[in-house]
VEXDREN-2710 file (C-alpha; in Angstrom, 1 decimal):
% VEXDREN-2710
k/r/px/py/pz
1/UNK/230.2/119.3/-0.7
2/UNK/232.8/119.8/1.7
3/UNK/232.1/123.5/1.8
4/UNK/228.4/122.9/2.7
5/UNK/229.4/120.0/5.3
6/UNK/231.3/122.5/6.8
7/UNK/228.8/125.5/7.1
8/UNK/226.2/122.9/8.7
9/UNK/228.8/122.3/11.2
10/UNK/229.1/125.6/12.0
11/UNK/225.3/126.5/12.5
12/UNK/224.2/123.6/14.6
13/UNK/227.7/124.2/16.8
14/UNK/227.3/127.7/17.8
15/UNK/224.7/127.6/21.1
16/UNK/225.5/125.2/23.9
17/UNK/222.9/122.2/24.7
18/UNK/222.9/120.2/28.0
19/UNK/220.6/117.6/28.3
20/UNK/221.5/116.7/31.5
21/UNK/218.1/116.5/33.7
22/UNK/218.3/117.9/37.4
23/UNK/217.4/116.3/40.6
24/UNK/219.6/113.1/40.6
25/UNK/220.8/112.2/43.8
26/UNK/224.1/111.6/45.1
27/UNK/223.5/107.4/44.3
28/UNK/223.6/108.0/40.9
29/UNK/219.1/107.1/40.7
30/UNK/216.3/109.2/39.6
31/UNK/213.2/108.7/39.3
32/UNK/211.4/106.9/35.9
33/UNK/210.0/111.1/35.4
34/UNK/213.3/112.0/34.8
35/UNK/214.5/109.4/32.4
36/UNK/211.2/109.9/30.1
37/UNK/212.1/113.8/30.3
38/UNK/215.4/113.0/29.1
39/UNK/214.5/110.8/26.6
40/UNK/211.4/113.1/25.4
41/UNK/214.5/116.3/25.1
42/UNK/216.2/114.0/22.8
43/UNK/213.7/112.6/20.9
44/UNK/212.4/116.3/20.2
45/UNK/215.9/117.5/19.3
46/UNK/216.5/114.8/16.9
47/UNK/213.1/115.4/15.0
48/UNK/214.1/118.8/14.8
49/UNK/217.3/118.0/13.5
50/UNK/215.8/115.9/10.6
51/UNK/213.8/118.6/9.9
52/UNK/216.4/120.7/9.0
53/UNK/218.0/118.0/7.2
54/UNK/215.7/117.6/5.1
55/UNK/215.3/121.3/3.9
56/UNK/217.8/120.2/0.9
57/UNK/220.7/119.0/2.2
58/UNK/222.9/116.5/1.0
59/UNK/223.8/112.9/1.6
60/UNK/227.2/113.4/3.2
61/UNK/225.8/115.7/6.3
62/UNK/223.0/113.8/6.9
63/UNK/225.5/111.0/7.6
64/UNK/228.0/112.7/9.4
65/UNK/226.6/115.3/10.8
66/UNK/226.0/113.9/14.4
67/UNK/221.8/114.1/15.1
68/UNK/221.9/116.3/18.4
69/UNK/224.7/119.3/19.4
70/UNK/228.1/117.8/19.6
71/UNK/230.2/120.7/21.1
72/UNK/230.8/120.6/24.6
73/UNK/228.4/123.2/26.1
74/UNK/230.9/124.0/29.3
75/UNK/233.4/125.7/27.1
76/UNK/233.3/127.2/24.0
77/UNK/236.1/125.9/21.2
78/UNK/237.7/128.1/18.3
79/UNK/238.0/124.9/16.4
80/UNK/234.6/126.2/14.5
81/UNK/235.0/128.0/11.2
82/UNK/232.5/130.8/10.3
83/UNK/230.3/130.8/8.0
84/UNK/232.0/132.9/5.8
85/UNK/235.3/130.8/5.6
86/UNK/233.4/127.9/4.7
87/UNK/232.0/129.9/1.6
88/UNK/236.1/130.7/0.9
89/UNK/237.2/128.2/-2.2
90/UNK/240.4/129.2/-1.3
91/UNK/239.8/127.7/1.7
92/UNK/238.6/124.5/0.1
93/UNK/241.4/124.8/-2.6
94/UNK/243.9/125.0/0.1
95/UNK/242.8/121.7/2.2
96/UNK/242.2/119.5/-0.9
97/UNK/245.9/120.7/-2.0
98/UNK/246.9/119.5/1.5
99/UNK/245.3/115.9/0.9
100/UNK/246.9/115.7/-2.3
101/UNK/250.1/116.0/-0.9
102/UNK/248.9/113.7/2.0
103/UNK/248.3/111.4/-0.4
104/UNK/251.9/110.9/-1.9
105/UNK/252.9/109.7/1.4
106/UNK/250.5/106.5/1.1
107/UNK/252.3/103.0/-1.0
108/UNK/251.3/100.9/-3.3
109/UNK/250.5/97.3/-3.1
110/UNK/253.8/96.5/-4.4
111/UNK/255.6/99.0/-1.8
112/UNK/253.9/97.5/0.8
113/UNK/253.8/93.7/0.2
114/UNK/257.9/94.4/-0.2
115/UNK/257.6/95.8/3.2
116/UNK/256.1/92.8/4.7
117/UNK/258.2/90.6/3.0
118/UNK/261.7/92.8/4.7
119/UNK/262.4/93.0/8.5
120/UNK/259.6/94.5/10.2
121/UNK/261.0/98.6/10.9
122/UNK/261.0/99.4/14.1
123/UNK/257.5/101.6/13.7
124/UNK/257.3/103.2/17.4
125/UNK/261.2/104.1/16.8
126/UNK/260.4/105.6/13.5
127/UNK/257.2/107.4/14.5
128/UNK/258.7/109.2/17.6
129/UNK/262.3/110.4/15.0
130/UNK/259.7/111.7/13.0
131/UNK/257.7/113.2/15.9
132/UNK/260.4/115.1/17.1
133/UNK/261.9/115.6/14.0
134/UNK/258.5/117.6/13.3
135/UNK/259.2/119.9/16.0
136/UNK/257.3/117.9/18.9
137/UNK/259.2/116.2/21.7
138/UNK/257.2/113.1/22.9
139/UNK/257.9/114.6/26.2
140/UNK/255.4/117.1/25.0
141/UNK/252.9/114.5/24.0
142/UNK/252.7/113.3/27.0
143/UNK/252.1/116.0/28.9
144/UNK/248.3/115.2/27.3
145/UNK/246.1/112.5/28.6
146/UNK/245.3/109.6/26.8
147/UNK/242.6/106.9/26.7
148/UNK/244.3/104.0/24.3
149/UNK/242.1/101.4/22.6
150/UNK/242.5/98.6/20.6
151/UNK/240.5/95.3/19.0
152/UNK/239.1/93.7/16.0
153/UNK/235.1/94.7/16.5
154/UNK/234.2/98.0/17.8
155/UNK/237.0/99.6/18.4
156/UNK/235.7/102.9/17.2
157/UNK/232.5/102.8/18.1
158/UNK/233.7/102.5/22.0
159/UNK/236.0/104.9/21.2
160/UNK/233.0/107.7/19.8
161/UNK/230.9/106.3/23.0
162/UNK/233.2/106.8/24.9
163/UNK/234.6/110.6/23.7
164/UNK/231.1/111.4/24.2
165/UNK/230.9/110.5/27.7
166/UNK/233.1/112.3/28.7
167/UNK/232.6/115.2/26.8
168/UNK/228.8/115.6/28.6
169/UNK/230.9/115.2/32.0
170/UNK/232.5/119.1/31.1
171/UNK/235.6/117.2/29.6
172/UNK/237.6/119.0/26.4
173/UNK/238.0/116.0/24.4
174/UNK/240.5/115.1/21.2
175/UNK/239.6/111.9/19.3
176/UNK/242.1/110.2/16.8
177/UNK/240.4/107.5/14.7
178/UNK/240.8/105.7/11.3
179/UNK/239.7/105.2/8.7
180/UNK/237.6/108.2/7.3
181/UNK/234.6/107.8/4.8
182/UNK/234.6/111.2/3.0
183/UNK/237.1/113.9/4.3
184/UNK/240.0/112.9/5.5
185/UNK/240.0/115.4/8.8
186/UNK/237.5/113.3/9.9
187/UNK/240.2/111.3/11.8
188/UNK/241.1/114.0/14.0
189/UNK/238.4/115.7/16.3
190/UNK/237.9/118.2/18.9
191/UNK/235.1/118.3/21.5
192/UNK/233.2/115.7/18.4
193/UNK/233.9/117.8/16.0
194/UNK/235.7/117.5/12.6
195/UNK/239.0/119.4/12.7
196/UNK/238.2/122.4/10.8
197/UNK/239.7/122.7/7.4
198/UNK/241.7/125.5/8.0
199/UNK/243.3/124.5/10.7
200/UNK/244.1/121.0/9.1
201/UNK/245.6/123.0/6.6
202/UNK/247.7/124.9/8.5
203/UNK/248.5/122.2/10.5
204/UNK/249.6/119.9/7.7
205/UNK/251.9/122.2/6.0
206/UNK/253.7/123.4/9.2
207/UNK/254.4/119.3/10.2
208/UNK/255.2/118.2/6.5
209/UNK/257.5/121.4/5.9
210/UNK/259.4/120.6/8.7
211/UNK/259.6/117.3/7.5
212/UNK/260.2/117.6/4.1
213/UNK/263.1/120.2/5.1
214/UNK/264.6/117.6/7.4
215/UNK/264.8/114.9/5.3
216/UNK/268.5/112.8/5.3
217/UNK/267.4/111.3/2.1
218/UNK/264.7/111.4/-0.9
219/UNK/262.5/108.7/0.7
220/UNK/263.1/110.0/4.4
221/UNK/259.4/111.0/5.1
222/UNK/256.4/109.5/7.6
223/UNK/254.4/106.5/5.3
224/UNK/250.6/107.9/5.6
225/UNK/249.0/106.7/8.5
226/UNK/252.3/107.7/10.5
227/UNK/252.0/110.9/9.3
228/UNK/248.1/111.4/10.4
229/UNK/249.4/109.9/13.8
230/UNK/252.0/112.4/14.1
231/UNK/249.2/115.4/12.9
232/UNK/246.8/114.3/15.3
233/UNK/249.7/114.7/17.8
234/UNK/250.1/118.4/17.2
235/UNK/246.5/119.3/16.5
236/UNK/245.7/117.4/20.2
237/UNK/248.8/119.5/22.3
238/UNK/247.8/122.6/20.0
239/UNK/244.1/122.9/21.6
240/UNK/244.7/121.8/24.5
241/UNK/242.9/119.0/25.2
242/UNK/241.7/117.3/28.8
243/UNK/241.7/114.0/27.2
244/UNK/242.9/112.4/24.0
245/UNK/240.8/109.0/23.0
246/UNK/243.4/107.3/20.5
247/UNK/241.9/104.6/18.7
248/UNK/244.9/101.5/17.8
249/UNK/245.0/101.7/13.4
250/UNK/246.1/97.8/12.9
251/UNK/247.0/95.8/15.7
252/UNK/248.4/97.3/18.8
253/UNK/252.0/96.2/19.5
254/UNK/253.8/97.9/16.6
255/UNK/251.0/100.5/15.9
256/UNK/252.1/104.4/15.2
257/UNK/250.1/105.5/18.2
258/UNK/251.4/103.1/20.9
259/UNK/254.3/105.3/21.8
260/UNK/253.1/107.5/24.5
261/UNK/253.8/105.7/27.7
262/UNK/251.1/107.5/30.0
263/UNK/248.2/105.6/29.4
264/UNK/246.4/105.0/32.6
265/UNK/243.4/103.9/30.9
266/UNK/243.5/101.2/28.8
267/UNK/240.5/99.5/26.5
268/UNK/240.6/95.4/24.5
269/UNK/237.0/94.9/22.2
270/UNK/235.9/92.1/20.8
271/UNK/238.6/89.9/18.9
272/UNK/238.5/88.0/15.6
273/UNK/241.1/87.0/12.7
274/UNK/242.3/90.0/10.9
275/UNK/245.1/91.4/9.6
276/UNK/246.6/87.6/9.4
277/UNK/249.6/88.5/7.4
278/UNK/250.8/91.1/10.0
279/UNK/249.2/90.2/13.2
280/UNK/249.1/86.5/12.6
281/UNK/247.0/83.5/12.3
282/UNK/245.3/82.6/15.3
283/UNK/243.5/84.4/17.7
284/UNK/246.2/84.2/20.4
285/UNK/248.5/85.6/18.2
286/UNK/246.4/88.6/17.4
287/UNK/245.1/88.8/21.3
288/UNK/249.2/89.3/22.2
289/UNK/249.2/92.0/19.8
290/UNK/246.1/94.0/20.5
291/UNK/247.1/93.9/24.6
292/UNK/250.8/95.5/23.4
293/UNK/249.2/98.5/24.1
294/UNK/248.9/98.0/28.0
295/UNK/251.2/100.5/30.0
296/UNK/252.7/99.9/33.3
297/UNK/250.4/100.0/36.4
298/UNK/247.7/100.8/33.9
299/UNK/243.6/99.8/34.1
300/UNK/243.2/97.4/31.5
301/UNK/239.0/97.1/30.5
302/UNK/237.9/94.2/28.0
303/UNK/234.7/92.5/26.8
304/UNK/236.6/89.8/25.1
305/UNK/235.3/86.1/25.6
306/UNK/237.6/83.7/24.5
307/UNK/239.1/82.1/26.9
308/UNK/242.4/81.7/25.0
309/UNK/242.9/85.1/24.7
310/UNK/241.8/86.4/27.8
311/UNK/244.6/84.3/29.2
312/UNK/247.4/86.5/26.9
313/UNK/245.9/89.7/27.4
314/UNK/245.8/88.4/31.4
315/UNK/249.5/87.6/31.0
316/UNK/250.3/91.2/29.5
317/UNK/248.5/92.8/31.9
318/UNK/250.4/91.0/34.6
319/UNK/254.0/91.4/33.1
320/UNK/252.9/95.1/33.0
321/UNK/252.2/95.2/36.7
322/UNK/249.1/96.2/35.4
323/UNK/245.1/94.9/36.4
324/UNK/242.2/93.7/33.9
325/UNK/238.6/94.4/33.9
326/UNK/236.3/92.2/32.1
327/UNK/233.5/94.4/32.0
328/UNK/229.8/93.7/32.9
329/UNK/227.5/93.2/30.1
330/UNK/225.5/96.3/28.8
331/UNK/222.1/95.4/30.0
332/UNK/223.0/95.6/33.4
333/UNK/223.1/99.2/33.8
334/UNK/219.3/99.3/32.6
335/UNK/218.0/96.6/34.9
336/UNK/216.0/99.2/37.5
337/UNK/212.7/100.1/37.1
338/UNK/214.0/103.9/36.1
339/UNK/215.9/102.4/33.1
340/UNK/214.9/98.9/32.1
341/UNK/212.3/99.9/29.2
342/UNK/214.6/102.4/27.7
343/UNK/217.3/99.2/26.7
344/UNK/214.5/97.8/24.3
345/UNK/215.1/101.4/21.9
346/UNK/219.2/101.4/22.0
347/UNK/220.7/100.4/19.1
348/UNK/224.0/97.9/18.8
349/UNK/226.1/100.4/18.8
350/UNK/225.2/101.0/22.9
351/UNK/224.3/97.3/23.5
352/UNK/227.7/95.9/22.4
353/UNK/229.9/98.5/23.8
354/UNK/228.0/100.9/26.0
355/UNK/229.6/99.0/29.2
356/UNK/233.3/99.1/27.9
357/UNK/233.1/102.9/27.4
358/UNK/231.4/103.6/30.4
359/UNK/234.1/102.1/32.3
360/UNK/236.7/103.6/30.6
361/UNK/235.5/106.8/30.6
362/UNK/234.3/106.7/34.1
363/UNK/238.0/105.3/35.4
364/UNK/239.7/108.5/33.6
365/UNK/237.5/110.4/35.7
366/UNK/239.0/108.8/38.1
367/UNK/242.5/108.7/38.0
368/UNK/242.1/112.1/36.9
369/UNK/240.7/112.8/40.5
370/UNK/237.4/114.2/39.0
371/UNK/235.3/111.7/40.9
372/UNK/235.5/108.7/42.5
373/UNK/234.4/105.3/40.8
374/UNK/235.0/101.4/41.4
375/UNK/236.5/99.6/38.7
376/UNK/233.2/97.8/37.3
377/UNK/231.2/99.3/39.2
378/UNK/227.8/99.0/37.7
379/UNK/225.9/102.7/37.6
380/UNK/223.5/104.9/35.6
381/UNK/222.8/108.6/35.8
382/UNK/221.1/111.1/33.7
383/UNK/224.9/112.5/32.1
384/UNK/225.9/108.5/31.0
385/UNK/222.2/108.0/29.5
386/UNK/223.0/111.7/27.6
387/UNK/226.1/110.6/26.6
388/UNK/225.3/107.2/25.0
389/UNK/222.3/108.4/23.6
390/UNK/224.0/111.5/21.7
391/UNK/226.8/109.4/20.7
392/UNK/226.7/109.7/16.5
393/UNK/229.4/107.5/14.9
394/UNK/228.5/107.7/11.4
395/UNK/228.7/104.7/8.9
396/UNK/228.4/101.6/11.4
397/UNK/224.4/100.1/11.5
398/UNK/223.1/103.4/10.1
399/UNK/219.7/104.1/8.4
400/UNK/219.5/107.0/6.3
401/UNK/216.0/107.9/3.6
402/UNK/217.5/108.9/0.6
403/UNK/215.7/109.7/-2.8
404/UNK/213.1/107.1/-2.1
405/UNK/215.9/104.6/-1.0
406/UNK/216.4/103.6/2.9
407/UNK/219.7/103.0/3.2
408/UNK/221.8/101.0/5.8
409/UNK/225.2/101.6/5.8
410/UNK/227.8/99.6/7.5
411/UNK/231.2/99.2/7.0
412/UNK/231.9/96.0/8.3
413/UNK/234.7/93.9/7.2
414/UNK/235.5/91.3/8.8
415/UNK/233.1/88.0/10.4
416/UNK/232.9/89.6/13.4
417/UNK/231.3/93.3/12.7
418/UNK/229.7/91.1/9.7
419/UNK/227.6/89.2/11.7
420/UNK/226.6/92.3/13.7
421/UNK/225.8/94.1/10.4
422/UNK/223.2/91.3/9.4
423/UNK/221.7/90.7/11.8
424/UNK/220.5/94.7/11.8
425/UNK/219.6/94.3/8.5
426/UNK/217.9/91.3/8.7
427/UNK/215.4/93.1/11.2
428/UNK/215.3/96.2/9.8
429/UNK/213.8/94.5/6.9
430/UNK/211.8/92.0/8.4
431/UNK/208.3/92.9/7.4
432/UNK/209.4/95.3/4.7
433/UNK/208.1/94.1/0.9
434/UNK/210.3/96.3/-0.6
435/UNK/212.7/95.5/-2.8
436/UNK/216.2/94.4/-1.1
437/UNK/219.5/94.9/-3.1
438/UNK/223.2/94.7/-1.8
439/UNK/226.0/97.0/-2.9
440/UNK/229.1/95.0/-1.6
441/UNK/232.9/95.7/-1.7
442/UNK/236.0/94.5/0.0
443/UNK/239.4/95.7/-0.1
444/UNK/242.7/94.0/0.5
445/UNK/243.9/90.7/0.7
446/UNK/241.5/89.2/3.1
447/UNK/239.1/86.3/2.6
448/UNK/236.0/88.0/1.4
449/UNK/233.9/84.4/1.4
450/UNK/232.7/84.4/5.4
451/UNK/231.0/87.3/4.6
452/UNK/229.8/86.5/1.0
453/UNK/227.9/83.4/3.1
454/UNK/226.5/85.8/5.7
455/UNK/225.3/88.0/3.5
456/UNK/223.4/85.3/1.5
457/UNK/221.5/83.8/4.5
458/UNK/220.8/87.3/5.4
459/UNK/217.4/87.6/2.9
460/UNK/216.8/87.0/-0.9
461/UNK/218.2/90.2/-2.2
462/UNK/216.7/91.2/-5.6
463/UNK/219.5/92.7/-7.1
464/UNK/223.4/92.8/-5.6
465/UNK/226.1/95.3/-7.0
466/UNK/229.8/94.3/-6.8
467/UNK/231.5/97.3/-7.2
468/UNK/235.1/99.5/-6.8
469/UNK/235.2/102.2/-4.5
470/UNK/234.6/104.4/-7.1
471/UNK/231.8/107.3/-7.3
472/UNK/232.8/108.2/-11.0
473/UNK/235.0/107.3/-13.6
474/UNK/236.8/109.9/-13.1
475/UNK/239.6/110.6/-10.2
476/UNK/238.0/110.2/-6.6
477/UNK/237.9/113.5/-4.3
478/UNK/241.5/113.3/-2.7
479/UNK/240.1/112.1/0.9
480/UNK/239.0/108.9/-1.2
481/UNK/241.9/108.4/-3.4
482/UNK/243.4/104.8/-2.5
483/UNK/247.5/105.0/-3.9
484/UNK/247.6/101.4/-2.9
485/UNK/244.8/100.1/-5.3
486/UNK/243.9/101.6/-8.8
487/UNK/240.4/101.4/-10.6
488/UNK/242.2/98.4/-12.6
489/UNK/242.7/96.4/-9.3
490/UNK/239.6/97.4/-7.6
491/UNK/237.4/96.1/-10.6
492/UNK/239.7/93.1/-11.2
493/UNK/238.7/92.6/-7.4
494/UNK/235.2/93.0/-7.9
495/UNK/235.2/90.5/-10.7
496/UNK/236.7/87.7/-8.9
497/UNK/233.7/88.4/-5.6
498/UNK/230.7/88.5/-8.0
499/UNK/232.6/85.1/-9.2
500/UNK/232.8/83.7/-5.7
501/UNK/229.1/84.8/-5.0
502/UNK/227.4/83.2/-8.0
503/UNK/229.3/80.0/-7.1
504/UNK/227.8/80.4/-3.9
505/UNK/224.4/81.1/-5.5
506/UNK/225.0/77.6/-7.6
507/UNK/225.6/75.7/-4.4
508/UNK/222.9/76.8/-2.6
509/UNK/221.0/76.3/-6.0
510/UNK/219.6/79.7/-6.1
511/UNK/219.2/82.5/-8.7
512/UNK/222.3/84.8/-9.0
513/UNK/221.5/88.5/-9.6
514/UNK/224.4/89.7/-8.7
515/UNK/226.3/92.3/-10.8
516/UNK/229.9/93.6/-11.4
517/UNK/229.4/97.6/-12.1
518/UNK/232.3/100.0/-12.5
519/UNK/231.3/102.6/-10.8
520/UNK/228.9/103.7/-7.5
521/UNK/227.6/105.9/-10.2
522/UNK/226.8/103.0/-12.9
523/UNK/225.4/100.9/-10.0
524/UNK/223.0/103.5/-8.6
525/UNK/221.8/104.2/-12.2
526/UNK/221.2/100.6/-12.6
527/UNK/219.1/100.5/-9.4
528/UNK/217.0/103.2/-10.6
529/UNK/216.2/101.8/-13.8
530/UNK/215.7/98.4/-12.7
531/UNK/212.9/99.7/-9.8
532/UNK/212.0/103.7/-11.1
533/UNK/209.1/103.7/-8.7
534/UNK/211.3/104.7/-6.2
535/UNK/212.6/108.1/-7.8
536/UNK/209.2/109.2/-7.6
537/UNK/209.2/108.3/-4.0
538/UNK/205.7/105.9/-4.4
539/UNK/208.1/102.7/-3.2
540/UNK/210.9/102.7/-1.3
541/UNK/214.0/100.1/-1.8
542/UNK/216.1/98.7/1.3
543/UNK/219.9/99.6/0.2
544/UNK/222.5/97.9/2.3
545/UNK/225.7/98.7/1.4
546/UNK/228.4/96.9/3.6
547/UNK/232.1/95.6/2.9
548/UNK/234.0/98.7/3.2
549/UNK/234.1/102.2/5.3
550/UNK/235.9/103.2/1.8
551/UNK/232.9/101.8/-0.4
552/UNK/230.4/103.8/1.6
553/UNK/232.2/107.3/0.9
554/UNK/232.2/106.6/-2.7
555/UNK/228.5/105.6/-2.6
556/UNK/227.2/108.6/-0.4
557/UNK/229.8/110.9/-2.9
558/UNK/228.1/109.2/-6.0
559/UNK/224.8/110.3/-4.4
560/UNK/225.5/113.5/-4.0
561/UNK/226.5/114.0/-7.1
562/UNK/223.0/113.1/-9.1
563/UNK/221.1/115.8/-8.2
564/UNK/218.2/114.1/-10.2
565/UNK/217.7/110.2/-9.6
566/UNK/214.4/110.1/-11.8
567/UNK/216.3/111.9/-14.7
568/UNK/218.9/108.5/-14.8
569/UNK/215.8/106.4/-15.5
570/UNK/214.8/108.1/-18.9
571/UNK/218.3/106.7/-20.5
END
């Protein structure tokens, strides 16, 4: 599967695209003719996009695989593999090895809840000895640009907006991110692109050789997501890049990737409780955290709303000599006459942090003396509408028509992004008489009920799957393999969610149909047989699987791997 991602990538990133339309003026307008034409170019390109999708390709690139040409069309990049490499299983052989050995670096629950329990290591002290240990002098590092963001809801999604803005302004963009849903080189990107697998490769083995042969005892090596940090960190200084978008992990204060000390630009989403047993119990608490990431004299951009911790992340800012930006609302760049019907067709992922990334991305223009632009200042052009519009950040409110199935994938996980997530589905569904079933999932120690409620309110669903994040039963692929859970937990897990949702169900005195399944495999079967008009494509069911970015890589890797849905409803 990886080999056929791969080759996709490759044919739909060799010619250069610019939808940029000509004739704006100097003020940043243009006329309603323009913004139809650029709309129109788009709306072309993406049909003929899903056209070529659906000449028998499979699940995994029709969700990653970004609708519309992602490489930046004023430079070329080597990152692209040919053709021919990406029919190499040594190729393929060589990057899965690479994860495997990635993967010894993750803990177990154990490990980690020990962890918590000791003195908190100094993690940017320990990510910077291993850094340089690695052969890379943070002096290096931050030679490189960066754009930092942190938050509870949306972090990622401003950061793809925003990587994708700048990349239509002519920019050579990097863009770190976590977690993945299939491949683990997903987390490291160049110009929007997935790191290449050979270069991962080689990139891995030079970094954890020169770890591995520096080690001053048997347990002296980076824990996993330190490691990706410090990966990401050659891979970004090896191409090149103008810009790096680096996307907080958990938190912001203590995080791997808050040690370069350059960052001009800095970016606060939406906050919520998360994390409570590392970042704390209140939203204060967690609001000091996320704003540890704001440098000295830095431009500090936030959408955040409570009051309480607008007044922490206000303080930060000002112990940092630094100045904060609560950004204008989304809508108001599309108020004109040019632009006000085209806000009706975005989607969420635009309407709740289209304004954060534009300012961010327009204030590293900046201070990069690329162009000039007001803090807040409220604008729109033909290149921002391009870049919003083209922005694909797979996994997060997504609709994809699978084998008779529409599915909607998000991986929300906490109340926040929840929320967000039914109220999509919710309309999507609206005046669909289909029938509605829920795959759910959710990893970790966090309370799972919030979202059990939400989801229950959301419509009467006519079947719901509790489930691992398993495709099969046997091993995962290596980018899903999760050290810190096994099947035994993850099932255990499962069991005690389907509990908590059919006491919900007895509450609100309704009929439970929900279902504990130990596999994606066992649950899609189950679907099948339950409603087989939809393998022969006369129906169509409304899927929503939500919970977990983990649980929708094993459900799109489970679906890839029956090549025959009607063929599991004759057993």
């Amino acid at each position: 599967m990886a080999v056929c991602l791969l080759r996709y990538l490759v044919r739909h990133s060799s010619k250069p695209r610019s939808l940029v339309v000509s004739g704006a003026s100097s003020h940043g307008t243009m006329s309603t003719y323009s913004t139809v034409t650029t709309l129109s170019a788009v709306k072309t390109q993406r049909m003929q996009h899903l056209a070529v999708l659906r000449s028998g390709v499979g699940l995994a690139e029709r969700v990653l695989n970004p609708p519309l040409q992602s490489i930046n069309g004023n430079h070329g990049s080597d990152n692209i593999q040919s053709s021919s490499d990406n029919n190499n299983k040594d190729t393929d052989a060589a990057f899965e090895l690479a994860i495997k050995q990635l993967n010894s670096l993750q803990s177990n629950d154990a490990a980690i809840r020990n962890s918590m329990k000791n003195a908190r290591v100094d993690t940017k002290a320990d990510t910077i000895k291993y850094l340089e240990r690695s052969g890379l002098p943070l002096e290096t590092v931050e030679r490189l640009s960066f754009i930092h963001v942190a938050g509870t809801k949306g972090k990622g999604s401003t950061c793809a907006l925003t990587e994708s803005l700048l990349r239509h302004q002519g920019v050579r963009t990097g863009f770190f991110s976590s977690p993945h849903i299939l491949f683990t080189n997903e987390r490291i990107r160049i110009d929007g692109q997935l790191l290449a697998k050979d270069k991962f490769t080689e990139q891995f083995w030079k970094v954890y050789s020169r770890l591995w042969d520096r080690r001053e005892h048997d347990h002296d090596m980076p824990a996993y997501f330190k490691f990706l940090t410090i990966l990401g960190f050659h891979v970004f200084v090896a191409e090149n890049v103008d810009v790096v978008v680096l996307e907080v992990g958990i938190g912001g204060e203590h995080d791997c990737t808050n040690i370069v000390r350059n960052v001009r630009t800095v970016g606060i989403t939406s906050l919520g409780l998360e994390h409570t047993e590392l970042l704390g119990c209140t939203l204060p608490e967690i609001a000091w955290q996320k704003a540890g990431i704001i440098k000295t004299g830095s431009h500090v951009f936030t959408h955040v709303t409570q009051p309480e911790c607008l007044e922490v992340i206000r303080q930060r800012a000002k112990e940092n000599s630094a100045t904060l930006y609560e950004v204008p609302p989304t809508e108001d760049y599309f108020r004109s006459e040019a632009y006000a019907p085209i806000w009706q067709t975005f989607s969420n992922l635009i309407r709740l942090n289209g304004s954060l990334a534009i300012q961010l991305a327009e204030d590293w223009l900046s201070q990069s003396g690329k162009h000039q632009h007001t803090p807040n200042e409220v604008k729109m052009d033909p290149q921002l509408l391009d870049g919003l519009i083209s922005t694909h950040w797979p996994g997060r409110c997504q609709l994809v028509e699978w084998h008779g199935m529409r599915l909607h994938l998000d991986g929300a996980h906490t109340l926040e992004s929840m929320e967000v997530c039914t109220e999509w589905f919710e309309k999507s569904v609206r005046d669909s008489v289909n029938p509605k079933i829920l795959i759910f999932n959710r990893t970790g120690n966090s309370g799972f009920e919030p979202l059990l409620k939400l989801l229950h309110r959301t419509c009467a669903f006519d079947m719901v799957c509790f489930v691992p994040n398993l495709a099969t039963s046997t091993p995962n692929a290596p980018s899903q393999v999760m050290v810190r859970f096994s099947p035994e937990m993850q099932l255990d897990r499962a069991r005690i969610i389907a509990s908590a949702w059919s006491d919900l169900c007895a509450t609100e005195q309704q009929k439970d149909v929900g279902q504990v399944y130990n596999t994606l495999i066992d649950a899609f079967t189950a679907i099948w047989q339950r409603f087989p008009q939809a393998t022969d494509n006369d129906g169509q069911l409304e899927v929503l699987v939500t919970g977990s970015i983990h649980l929708l890589g094993a459900a799109i890797s489970a679906l890839d791997l029956i090549e025959d849905p009607k063929s599991r409803t004759d057993k």
